[in-house]
mmCIF file of the C-alpha atoms, coordinates in Angstrom:
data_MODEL
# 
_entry.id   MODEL 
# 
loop_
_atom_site.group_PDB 
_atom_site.id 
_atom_site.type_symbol 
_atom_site.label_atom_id 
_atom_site.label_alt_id 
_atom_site.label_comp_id 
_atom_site.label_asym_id 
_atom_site.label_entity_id 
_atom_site.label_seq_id 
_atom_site.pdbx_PDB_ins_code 
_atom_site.Cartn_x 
_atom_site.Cartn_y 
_atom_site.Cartn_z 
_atom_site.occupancy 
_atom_site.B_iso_or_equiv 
_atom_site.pdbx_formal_charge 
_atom_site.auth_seq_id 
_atom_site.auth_comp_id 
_atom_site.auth_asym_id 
_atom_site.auth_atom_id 
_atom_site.pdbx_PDB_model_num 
ATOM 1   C CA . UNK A 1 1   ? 126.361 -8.637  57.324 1.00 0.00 ? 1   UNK A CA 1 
ATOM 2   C CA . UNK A 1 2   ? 124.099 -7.690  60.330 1.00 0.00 ? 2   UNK A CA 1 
ATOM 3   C CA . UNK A 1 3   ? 121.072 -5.866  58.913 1.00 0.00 ? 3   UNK A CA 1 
ATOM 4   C CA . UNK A 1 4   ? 120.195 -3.151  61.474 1.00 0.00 ? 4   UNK A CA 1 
ATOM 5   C CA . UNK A 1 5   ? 116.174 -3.362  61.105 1.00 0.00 ? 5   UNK A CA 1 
ATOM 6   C CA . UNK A 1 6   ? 116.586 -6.248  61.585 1.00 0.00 ? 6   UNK A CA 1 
ATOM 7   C CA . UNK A 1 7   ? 118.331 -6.585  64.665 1.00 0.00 ? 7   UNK A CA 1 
ATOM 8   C CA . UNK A 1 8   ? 115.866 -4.395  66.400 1.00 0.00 ? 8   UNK A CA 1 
ATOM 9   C CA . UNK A 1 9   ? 112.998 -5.837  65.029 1.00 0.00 ? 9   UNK A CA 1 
ATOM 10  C CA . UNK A 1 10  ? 113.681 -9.231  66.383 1.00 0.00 ? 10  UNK A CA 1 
ATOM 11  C CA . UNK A 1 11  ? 115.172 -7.522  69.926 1.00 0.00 ? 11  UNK A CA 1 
ATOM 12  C CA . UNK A 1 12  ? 111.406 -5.675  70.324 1.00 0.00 ? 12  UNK A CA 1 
ATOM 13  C CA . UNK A 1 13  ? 109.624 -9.039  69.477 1.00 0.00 ? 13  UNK A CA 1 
ATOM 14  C CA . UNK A 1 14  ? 111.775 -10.712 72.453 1.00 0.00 ? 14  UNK A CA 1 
ATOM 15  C CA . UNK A 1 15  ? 111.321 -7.612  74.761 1.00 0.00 ? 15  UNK A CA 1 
ATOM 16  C CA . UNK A 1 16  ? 107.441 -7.850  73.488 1.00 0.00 ? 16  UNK A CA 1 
ATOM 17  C CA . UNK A 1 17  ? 107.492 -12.095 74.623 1.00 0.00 ? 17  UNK A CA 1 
ATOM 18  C CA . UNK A 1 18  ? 109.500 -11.707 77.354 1.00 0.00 ? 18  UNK A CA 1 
ATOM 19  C CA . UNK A 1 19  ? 106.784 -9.324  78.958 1.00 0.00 ? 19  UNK A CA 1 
ATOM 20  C CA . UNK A 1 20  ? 104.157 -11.940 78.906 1.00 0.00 ? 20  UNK A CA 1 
ATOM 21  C CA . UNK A 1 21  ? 106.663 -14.078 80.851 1.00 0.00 ? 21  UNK A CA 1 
ATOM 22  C CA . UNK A 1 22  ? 107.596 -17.597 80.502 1.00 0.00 ? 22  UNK A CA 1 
ATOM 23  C CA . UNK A 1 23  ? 105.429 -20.691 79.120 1.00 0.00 ? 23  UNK A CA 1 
ATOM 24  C CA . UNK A 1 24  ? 103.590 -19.383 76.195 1.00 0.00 ? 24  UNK A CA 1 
ATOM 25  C CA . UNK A 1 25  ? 103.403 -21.318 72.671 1.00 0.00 ? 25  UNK A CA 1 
ATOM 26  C CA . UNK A 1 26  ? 105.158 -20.305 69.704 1.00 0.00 ? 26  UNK A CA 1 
ATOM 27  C CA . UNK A 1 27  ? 104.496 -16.357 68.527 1.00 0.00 ? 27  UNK A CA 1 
ATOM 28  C CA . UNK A 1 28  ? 105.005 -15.900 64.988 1.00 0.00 ? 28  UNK A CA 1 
ATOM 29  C CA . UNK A 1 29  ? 105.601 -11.972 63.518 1.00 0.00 ? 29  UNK A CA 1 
ATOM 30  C CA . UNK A 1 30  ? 105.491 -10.600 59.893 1.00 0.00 ? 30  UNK A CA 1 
ATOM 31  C CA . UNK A 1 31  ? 108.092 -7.941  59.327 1.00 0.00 ? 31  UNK A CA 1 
ATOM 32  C CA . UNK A 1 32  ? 106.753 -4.634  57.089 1.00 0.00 ? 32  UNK A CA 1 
ATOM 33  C CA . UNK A 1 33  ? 108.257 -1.563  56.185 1.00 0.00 ? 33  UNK A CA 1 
ATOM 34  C CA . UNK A 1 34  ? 107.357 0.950   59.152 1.00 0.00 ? 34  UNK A CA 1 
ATOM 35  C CA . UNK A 1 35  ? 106.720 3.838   56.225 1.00 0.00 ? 35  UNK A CA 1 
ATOM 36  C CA . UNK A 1 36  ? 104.579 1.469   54.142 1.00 0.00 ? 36  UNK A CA 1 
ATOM 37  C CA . UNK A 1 37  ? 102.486 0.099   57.611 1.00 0.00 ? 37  UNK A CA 1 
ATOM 38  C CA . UNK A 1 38  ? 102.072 3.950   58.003 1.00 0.00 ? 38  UNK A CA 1 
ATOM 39  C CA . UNK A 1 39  ? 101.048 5.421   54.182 1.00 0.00 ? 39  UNK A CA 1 
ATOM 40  C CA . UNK A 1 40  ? 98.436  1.853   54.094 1.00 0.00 ? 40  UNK A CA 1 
ATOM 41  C CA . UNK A 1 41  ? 97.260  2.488   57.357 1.00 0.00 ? 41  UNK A CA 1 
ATOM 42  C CA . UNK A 1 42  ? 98.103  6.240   58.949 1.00 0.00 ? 42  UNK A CA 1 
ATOM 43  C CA . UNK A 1 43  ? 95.770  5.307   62.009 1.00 0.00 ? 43  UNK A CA 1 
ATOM 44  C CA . UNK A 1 44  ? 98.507  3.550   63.489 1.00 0.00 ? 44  UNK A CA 1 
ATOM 45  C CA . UNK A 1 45  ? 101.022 6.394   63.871 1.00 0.00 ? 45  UNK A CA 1 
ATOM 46  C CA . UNK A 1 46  ? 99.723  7.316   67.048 1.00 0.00 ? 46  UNK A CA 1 
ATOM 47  C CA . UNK A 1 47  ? 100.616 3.675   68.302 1.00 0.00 ? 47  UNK A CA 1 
ATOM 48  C CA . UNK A 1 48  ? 103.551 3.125   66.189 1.00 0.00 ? 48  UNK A CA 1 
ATOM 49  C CA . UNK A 1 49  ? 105.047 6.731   67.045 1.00 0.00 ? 49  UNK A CA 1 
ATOM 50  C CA . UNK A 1 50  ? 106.133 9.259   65.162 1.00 0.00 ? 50  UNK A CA 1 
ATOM 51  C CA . UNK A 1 51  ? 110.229 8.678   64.347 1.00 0.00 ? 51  UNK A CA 1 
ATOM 52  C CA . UNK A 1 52  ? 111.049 5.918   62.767 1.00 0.00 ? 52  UNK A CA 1 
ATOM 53  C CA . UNK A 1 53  ? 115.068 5.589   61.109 1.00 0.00 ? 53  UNK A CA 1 
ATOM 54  C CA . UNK A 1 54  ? 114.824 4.913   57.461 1.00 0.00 ? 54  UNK A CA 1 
ATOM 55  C CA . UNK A 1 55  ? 114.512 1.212   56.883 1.00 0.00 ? 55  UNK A CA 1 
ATOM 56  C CA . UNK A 1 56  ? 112.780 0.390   60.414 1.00 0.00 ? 56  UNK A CA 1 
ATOM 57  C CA . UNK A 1 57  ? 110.651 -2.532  60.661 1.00 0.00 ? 57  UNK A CA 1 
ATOM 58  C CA . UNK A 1 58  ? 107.410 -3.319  62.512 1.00 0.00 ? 58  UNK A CA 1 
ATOM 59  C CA . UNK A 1 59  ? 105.983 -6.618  63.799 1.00 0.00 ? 59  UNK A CA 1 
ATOM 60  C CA . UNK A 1 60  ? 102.723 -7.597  63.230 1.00 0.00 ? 60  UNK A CA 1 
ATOM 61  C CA . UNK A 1 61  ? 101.688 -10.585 65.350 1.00 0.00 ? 61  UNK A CA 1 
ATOM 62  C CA . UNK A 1 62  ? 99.996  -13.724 63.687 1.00 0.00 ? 62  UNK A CA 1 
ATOM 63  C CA . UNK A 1 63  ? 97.291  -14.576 66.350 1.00 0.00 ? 63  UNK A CA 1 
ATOM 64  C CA . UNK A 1 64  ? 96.533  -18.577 66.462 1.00 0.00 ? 64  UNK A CA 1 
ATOM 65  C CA . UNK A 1 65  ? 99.863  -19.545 64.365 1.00 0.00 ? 65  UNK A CA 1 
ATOM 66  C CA . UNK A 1 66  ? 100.081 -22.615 64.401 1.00 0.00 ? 66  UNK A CA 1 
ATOM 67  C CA . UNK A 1 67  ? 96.537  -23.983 65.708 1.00 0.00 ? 67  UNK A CA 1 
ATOM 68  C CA . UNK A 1 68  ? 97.727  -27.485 67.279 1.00 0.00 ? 68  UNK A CA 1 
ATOM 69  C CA . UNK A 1 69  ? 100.100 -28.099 64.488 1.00 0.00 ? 69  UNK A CA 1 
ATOM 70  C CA . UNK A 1 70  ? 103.895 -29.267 65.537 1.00 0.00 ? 70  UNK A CA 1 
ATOM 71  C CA . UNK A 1 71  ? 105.771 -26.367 64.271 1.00 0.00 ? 71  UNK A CA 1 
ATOM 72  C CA . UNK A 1 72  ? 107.469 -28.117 61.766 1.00 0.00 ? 72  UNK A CA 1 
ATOM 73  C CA . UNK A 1 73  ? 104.233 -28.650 60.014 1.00 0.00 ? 73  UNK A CA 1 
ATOM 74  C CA . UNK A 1 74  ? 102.844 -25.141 60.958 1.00 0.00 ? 74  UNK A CA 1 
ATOM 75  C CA . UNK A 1 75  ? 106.064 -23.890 58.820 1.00 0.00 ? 75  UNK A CA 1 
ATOM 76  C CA . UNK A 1 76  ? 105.683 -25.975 56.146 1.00 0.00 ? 76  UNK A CA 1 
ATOM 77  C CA . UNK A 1 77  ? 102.428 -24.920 55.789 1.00 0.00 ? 77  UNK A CA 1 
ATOM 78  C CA . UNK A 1 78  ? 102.857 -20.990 55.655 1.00 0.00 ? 78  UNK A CA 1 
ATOM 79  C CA . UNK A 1 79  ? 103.490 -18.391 53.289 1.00 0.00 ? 79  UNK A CA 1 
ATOM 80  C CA . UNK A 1 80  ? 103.677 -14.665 53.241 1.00 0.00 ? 80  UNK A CA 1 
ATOM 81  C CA . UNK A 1 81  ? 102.251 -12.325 50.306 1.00 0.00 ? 81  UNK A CA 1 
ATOM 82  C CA . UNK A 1 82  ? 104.931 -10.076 48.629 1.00 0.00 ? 82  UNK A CA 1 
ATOM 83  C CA . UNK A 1 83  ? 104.234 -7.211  51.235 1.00 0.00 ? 83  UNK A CA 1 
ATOM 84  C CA . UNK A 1 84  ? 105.875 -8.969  53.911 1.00 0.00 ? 84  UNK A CA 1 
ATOM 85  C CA . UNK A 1 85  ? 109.721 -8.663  54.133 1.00 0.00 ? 85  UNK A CA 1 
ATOM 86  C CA . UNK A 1 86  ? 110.209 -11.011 56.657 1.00 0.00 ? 86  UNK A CA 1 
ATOM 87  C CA . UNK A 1 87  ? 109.054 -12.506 59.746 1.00 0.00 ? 87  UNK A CA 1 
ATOM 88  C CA . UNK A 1 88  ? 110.196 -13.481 63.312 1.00 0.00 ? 88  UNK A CA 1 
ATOM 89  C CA . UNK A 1 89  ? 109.694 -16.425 65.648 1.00 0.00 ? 89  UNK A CA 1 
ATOM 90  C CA . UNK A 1 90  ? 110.090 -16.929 69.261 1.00 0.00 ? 90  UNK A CA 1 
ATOM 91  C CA . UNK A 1 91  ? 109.673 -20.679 70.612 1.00 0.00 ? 91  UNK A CA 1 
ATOM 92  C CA . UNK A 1 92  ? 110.380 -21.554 74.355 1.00 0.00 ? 92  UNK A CA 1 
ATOM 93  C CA . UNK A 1 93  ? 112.828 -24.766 74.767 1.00 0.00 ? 93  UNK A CA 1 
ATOM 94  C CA . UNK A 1 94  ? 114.535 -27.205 76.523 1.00 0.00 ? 94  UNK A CA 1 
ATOM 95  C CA . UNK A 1 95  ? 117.766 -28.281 76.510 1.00 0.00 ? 95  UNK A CA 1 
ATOM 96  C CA . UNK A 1 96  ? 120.656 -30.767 78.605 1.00 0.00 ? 96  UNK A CA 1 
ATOM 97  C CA . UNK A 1 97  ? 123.747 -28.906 79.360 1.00 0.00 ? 97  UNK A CA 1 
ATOM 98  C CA . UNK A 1 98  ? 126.091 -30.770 77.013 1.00 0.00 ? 98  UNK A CA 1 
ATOM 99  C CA . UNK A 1 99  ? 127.256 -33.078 79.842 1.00 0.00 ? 99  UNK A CA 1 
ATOM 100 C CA . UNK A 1 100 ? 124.067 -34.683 80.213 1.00 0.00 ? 100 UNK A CA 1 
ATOM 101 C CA . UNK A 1 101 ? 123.276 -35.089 76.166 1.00 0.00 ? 101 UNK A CA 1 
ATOM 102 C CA . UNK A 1 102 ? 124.807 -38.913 76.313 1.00 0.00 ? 102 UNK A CA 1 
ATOM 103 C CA . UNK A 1 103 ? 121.824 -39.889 78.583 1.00 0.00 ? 103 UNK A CA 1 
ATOM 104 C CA . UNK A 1 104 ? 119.276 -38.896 76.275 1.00 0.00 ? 104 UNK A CA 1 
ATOM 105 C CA . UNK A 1 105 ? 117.789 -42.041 74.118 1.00 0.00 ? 105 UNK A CA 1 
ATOM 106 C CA . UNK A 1 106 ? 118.193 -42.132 70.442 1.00 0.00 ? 106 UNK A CA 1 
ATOM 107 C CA . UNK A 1 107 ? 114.024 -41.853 69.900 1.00 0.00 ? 107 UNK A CA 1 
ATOM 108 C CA . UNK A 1 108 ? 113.215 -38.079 69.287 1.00 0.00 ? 108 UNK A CA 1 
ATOM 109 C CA . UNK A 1 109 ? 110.020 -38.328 71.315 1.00 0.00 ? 109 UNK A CA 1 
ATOM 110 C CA . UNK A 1 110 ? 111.874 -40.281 73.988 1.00 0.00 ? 110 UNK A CA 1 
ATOM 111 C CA . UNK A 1 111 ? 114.559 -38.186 74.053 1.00 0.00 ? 111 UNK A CA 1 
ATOM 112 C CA . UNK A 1 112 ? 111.833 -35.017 74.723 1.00 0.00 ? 112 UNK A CA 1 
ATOM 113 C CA . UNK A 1 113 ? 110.080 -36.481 77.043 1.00 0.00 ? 113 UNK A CA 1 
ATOM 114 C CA . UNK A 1 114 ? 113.794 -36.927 78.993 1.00 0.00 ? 114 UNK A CA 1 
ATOM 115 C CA . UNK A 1 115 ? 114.890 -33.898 78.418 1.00 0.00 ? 115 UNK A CA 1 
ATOM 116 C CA . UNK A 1 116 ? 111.539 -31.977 79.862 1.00 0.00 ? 116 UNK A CA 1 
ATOM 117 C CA . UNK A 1 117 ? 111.882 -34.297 82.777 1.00 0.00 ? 117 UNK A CA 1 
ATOM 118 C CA . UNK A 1 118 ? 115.597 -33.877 83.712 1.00 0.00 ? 118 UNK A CA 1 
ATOM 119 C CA . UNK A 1 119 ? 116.394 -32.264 86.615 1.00 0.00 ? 119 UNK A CA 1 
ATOM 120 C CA . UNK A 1 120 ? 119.365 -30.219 85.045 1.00 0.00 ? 120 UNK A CA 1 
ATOM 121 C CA . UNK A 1 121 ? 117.125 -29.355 82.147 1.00 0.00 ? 121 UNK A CA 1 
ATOM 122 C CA . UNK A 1 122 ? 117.405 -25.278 81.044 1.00 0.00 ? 122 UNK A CA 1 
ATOM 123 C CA . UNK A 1 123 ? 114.781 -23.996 79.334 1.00 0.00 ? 123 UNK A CA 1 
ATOM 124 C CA . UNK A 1 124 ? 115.672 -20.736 76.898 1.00 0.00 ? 124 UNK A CA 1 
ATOM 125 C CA . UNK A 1 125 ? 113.252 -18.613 74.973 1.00 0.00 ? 125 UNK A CA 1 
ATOM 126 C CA . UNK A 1 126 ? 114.647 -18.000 71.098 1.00 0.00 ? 126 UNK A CA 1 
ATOM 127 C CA . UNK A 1 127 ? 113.614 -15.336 68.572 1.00 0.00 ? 127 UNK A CA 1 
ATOM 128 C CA . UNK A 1 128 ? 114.578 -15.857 65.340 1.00 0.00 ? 128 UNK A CA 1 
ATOM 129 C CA . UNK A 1 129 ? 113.771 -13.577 62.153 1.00 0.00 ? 129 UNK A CA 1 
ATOM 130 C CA . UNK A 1 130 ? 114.849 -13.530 58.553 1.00 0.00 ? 130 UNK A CA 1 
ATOM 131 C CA . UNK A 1 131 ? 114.343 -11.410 55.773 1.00 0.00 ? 131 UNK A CA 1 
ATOM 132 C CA . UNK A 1 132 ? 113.521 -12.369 52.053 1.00 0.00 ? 132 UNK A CA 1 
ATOM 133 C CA . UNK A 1 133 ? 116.836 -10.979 51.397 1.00 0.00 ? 133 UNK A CA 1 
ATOM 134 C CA . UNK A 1 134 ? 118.594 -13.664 53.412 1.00 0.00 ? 134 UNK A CA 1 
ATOM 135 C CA . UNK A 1 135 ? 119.601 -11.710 56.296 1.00 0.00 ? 135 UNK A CA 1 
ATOM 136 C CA . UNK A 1 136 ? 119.103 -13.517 59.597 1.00 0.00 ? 136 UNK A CA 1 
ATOM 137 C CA . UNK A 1 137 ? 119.388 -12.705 63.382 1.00 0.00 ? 137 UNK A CA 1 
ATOM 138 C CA . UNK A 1 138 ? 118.433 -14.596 66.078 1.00 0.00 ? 138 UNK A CA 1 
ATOM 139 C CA . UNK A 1 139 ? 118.588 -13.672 70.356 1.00 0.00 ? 139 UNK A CA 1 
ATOM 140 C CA . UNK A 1 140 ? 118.464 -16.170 73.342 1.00 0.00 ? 140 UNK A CA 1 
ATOM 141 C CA . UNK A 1 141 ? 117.348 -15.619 76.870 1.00 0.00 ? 141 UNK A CA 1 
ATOM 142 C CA . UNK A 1 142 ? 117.834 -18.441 79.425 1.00 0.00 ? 142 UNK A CA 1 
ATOM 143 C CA . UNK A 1 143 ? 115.174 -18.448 81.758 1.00 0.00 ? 143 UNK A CA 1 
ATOM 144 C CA . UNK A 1 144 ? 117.540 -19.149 85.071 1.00 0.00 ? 144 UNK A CA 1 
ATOM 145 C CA . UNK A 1 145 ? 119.836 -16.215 84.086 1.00 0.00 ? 145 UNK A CA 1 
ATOM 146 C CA . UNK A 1 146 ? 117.006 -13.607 82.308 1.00 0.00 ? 146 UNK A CA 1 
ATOM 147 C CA . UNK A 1 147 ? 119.526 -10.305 82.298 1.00 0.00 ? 147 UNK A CA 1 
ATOM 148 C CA . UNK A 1 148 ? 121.595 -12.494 79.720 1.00 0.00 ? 148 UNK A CA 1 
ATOM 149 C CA . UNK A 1 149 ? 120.808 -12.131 76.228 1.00 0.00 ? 149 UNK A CA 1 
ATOM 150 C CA . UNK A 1 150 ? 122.796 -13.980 73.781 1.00 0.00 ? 150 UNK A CA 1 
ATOM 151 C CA . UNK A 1 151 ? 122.388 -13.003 70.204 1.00 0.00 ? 151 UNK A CA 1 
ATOM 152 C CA . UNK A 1 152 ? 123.979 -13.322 66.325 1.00 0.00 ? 152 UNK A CA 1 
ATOM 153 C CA . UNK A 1 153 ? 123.547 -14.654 63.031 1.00 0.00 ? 153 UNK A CA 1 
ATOM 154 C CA . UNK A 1 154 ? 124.111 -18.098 63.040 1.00 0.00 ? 154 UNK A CA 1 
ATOM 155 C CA . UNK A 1 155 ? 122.580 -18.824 66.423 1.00 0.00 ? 155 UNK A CA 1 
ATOM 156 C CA . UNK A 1 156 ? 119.553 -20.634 65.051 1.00 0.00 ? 156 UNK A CA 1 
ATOM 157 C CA . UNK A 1 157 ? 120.380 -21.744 61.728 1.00 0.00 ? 157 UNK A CA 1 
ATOM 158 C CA . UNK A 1 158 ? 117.757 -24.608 61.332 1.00 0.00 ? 158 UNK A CA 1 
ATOM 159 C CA . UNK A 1 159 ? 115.068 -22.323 62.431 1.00 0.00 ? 159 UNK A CA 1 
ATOM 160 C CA . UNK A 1 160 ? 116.422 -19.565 60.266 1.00 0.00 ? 160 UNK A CA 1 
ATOM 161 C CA . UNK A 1 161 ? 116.503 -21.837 57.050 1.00 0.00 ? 161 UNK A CA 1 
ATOM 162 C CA . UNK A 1 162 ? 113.120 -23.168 57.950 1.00 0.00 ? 162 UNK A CA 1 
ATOM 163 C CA . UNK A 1 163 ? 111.408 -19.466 58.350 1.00 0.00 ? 163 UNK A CA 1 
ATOM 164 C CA . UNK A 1 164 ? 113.376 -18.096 54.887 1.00 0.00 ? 164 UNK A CA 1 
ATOM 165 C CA . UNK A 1 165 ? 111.637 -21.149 53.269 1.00 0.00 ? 165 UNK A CA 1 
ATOM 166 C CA . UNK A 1 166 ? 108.473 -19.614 54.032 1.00 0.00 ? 166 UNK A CA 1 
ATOM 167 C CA . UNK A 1 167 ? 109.164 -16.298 52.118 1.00 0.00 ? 167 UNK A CA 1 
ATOM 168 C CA . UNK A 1 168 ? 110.286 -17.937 48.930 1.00 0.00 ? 168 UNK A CA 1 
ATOM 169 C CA . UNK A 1 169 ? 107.659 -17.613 46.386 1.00 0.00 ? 169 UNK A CA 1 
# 
């Protein structure tokens, strides 16, 4: 089941992303309550704004995420206090149109260093969050056709399983 908050949570983090344009590392987000962001910190309801539908969610960005790390590692690495209900991800990639895949050479880093080279390369930005509660929802924008936005649950499901790992406790 689509979770709502959720949804629009992850949909503001792209819009958020997507307004610092194209080529920029991996942004990671904690997910909190909007009401209990507001009763720990009131301050913020002048930036936050003043309706919020019950259950909404707000992003808080984690500056300097992954500090050099591969992601992988940087993921492997984290975990989130009880306050956080979830968190969201966006990572730029690159990928071969499936026509092309049979070129690529069967060494990961090989096969990278093929794929960022190839001329029929597309490169997508992907924002993926999760909730402690399982929920997932992930959205994709290709960067040579930007007023698409593809988006559902099971559209990033390695990504998805790696971020829940980090909320189990």
């Amino acid at each position: 089941m689509l979770n709502d908050a959720l949804a629009a949570a992850v949909l503001d983090v792209e819009r958020h992303v997507g307004r610092s344009g194209w080529d920029q590392p991996s942004r990671l987000f904690a997910l909190v309550p909007t009401a209990e962001l507001l009763d720990a910190a009131p301050e913020l309801a002048g930036q936050l704004g003043a309706e919020h539908p019950e259950g909404h969610l707000s992003s808080i960005e984690q500056e300097d995420f992954h500090n050099g790390l591969a992601l992988h590692e940087a993921l492997a690495h984290l975990a989130w206090p009880a306050t956080v209900t979830g968190c969201v991800l966006s990572v730029e990639r690159a990928f071969l149109p499936s026509q092309y895949e049979s070129e690529l050479p069967d060494d990961p880093a090989q096969a990278s260093d093929a794929v960022s080279n190839h001329p029929h390369r597309q490169e997508l930005r992907l924002v993926t969050g999760v909730l402690r509660t399982g929920e997932r929802h992930a959205v994709a924008r290709v960067r040579s056709d930007p007023s698409e936005l593809l988006g559902g649950e099971n559209l990033a499901p390695g990504l998805s399983t790696a971020l829940l790992a980090t909320l189990s406790d």
